[in-house]
C-alpha positions as CSV (number, residue, x, y, z in Angstrom):
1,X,153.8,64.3,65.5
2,X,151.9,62.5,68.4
3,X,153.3,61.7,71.3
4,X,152.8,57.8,70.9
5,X,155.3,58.1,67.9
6,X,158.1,58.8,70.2
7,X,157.9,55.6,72.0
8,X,158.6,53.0,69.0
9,X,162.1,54.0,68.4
10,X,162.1,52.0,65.0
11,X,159.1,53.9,63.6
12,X,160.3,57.1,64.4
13,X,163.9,56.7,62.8
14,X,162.2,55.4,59.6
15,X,159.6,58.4,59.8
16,X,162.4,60.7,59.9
17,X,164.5,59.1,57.2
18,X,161.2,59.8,55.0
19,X,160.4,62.8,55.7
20,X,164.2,63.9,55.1
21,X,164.4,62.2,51.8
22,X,161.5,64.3,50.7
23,X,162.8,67.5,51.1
24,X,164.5,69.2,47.8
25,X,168.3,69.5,48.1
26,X,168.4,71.9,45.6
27,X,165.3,74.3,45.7
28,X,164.3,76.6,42.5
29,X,163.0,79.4,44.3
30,X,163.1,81.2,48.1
31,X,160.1,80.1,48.7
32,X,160.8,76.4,48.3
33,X,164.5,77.2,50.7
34,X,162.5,78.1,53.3
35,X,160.5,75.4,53.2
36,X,162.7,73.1,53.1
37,X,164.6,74.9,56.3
38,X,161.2,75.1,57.9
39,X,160.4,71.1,57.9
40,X,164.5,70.5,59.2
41,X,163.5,72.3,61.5
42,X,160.4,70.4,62.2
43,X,162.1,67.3,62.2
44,X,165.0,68.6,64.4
45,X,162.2,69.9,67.2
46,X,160.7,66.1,66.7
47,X,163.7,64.9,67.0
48,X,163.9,66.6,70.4
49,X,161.0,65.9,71.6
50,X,161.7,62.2,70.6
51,X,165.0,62.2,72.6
52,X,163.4,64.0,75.7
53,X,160.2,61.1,75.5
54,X,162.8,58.3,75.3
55,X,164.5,60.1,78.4
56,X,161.4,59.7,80.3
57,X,160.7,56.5,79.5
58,X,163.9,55.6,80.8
59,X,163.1,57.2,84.3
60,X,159.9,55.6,84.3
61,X,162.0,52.2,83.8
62,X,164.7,53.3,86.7
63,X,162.0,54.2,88.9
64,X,160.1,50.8,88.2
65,X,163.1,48.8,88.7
66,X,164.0,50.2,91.7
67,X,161.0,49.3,93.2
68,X,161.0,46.1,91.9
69,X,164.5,45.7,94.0
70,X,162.9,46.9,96.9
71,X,160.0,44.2,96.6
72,X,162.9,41.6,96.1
73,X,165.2,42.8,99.1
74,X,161.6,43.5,101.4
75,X,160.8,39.6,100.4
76,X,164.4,38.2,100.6
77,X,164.8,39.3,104.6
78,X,161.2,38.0,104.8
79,X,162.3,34.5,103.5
80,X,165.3,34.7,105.6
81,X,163.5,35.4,108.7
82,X,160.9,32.8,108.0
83,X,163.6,30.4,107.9
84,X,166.2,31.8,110.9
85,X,162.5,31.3,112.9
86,X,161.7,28.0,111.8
87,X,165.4,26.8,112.1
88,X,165.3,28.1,115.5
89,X,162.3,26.1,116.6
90,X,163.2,23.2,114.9
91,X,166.2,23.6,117.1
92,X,164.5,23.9,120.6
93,X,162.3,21.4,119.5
94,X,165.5,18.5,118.6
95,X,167.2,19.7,122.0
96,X,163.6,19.2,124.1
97,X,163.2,15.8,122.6
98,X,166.7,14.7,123.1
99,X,166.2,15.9,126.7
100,X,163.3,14.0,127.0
101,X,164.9,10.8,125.3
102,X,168.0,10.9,128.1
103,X,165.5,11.1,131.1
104,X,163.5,8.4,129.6
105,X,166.9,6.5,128.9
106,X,167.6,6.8,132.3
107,X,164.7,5.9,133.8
108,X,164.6,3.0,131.3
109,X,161.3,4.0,130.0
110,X,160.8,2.0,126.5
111,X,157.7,3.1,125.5
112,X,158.4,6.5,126.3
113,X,162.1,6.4,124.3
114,X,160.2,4.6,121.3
115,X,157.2,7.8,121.5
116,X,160.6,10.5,121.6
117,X,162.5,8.2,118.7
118,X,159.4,8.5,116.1
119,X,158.8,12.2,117.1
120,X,162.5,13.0,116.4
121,X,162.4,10.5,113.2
122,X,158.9,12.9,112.2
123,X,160.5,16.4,113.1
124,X,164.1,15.6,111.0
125,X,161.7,14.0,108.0
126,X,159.7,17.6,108.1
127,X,161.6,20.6,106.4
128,X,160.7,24.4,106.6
129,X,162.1,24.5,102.8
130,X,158.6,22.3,101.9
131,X,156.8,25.2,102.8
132,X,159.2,27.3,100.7
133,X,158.9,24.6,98.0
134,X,155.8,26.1,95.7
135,X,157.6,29.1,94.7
136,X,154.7,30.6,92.7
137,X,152.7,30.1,96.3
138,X,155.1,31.5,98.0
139,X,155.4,34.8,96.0
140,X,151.6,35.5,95.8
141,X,151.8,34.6,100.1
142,X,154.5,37.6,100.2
143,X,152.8,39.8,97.8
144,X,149.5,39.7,99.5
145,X,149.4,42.3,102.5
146,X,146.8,40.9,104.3
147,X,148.4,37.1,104.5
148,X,149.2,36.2,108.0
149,X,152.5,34.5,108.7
150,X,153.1,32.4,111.3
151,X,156.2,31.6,113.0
């Protein structure tokens, strides 16, 4: 048997179920007995080998979903430090202009308050999560090594 016949489990079930059913219970001769304990015995190395390809497999699987968790966790703190940045500068950014807006109250600067009022009105309208929004862009951005990211 190749060794693609041990990866469809279905195929290889019903291959053995045949190949069982066509062995003589009850043989006429010697000859035919051991030919009959010759292919169970086939079948039970197959059988084997089926249960040891299977086992791979399943390693394969482990070791590709544990890398697939890494890429997750390596993007997740990427996300998360995107945003902590861009949360932080929108702070400083709010606490400059309301700085700005009390010197210009107190000097009783109009146009100067009315320039700080539609910057703050801009800054609260614009989100970091509008970057974030295109999720599909976002995942090829974090997947490709050579994208720059600025904070």
């Amino acid at each position: 048997m190749e060794n693609n016949n041990y990866q469809d489990g279905d195929a290889f079930v019903e291959s053995v179920g045949t190949r069982i059913k066509g062995i003589a219970v009850n043989a006429k001769n010697p000859g035919q007995a051991v030919a009959n304990l010759v292919e169970l015995l086939n079948v039970a190395a197959d059988v084997y080998k089926f249960t040891e390809a299977q086992g791979t497999l399943r390693e394969e699987i482990s070791a590709k979903r544990e890398i697939m968790l890494e890429k997750i966790k390596a993007q997740k703190e990427l996300m998360l430090a995107y945003l902590a940045k861009s949360f932080d500068e929108r702070k400083i950014n709010f606490e400059s202009l309301f700085k700005r807006m009390d010197v210009a109250i107190e000097k009783n600067e109009v146009q100067q308050l009315a320039i700080l009022a539609d910057s703050i009105n801009k800054l609260a309208a614009s989100s970091p999560f509008k970057v974030l929004a295109d999720s599909a862009e976002t995942m090829k951005a974090l997947s490709d090594d050579k994208h720059e990211w600025n904070f």
